[in-house]
C-alpha positions in Angstrom: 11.8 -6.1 18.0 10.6 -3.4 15.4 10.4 0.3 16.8 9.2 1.8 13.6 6.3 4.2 14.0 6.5 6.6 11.2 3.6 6.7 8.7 3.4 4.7 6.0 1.9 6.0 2.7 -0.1 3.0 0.7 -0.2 3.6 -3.6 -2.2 1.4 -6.1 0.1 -0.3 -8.4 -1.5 0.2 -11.7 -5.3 -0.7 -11.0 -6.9 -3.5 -13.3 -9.5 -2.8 -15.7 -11.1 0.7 -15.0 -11.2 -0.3 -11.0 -10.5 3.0 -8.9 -8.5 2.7 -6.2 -7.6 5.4 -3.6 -4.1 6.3 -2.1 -4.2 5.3 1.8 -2.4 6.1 4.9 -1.2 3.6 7.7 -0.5 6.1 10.4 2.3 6.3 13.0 2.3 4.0 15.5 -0.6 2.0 13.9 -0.1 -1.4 11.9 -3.2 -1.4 9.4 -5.1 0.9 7.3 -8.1 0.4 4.3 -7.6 0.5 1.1 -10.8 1.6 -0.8 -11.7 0.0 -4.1 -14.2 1.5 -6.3 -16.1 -0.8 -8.8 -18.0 1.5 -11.8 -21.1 0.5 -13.0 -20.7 -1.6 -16.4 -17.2 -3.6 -14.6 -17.1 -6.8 -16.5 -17.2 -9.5 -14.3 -14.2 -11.9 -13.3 -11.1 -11.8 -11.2 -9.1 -8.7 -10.4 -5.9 -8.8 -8.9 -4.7 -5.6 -7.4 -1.4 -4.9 -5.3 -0.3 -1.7 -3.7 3.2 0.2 -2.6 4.2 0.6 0.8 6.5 3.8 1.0 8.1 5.4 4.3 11.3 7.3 5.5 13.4 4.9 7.6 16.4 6.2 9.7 19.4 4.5 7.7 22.8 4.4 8.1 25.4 2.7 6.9 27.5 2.3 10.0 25.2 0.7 12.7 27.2 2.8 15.1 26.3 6.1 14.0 24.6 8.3 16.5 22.8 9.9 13.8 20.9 8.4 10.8 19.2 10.0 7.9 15.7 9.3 6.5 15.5 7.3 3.4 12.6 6.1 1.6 12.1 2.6 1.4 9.0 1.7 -0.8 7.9 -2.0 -0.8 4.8 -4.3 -2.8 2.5 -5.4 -0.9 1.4 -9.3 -1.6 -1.4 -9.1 -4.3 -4.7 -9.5 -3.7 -7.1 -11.7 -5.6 -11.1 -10.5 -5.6 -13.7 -11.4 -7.7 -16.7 -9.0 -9.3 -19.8 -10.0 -10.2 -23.0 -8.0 -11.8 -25.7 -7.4 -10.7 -28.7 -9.7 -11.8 
């Protein structure tokens, strides 16, 4: 059973090529969010792979005991996504 519900703040990992991608925000209590991915005009075509940074504060403690445990942040990579841009004819 996970009872995490802080937010969770979502980070590009450096994007490919001159892809924009924005920061994101998976808020507390939810279990999703959207990352937007902006494709300039003149992209070359082919395969991007992009993969973004999950980052939170998590109560931690070492003893599991404790009454009270402090907020750490825990940052983890996302699995990479693979998409594929292709001009416009």
């Amino acid at each position: 059973m996970n009872d995490f519900t802080n937010k969770v703040t979502v980070q590009p990992l450096a994007p490919p090529g001159n892809l924009k991608v924005a920061e994101a925000e998976v808020a507390a209590g939810k279990d999703e969010a959207s990352v937007k991915v902006e494709v300039p005009p003149g992209t070359p075509s082919g395969e991007y792979t992009l993969t973004v940074l999950g980052q939170a504060q998590v109560p931690y403690g070492k003893d599991p005991k404790a009454a009270q445990k402090p907020n750490v942040l825990v940052a983890l990579p996302a699995r990479p996504v693979t998409f594929v841009v292709r001009s416009k004819q």
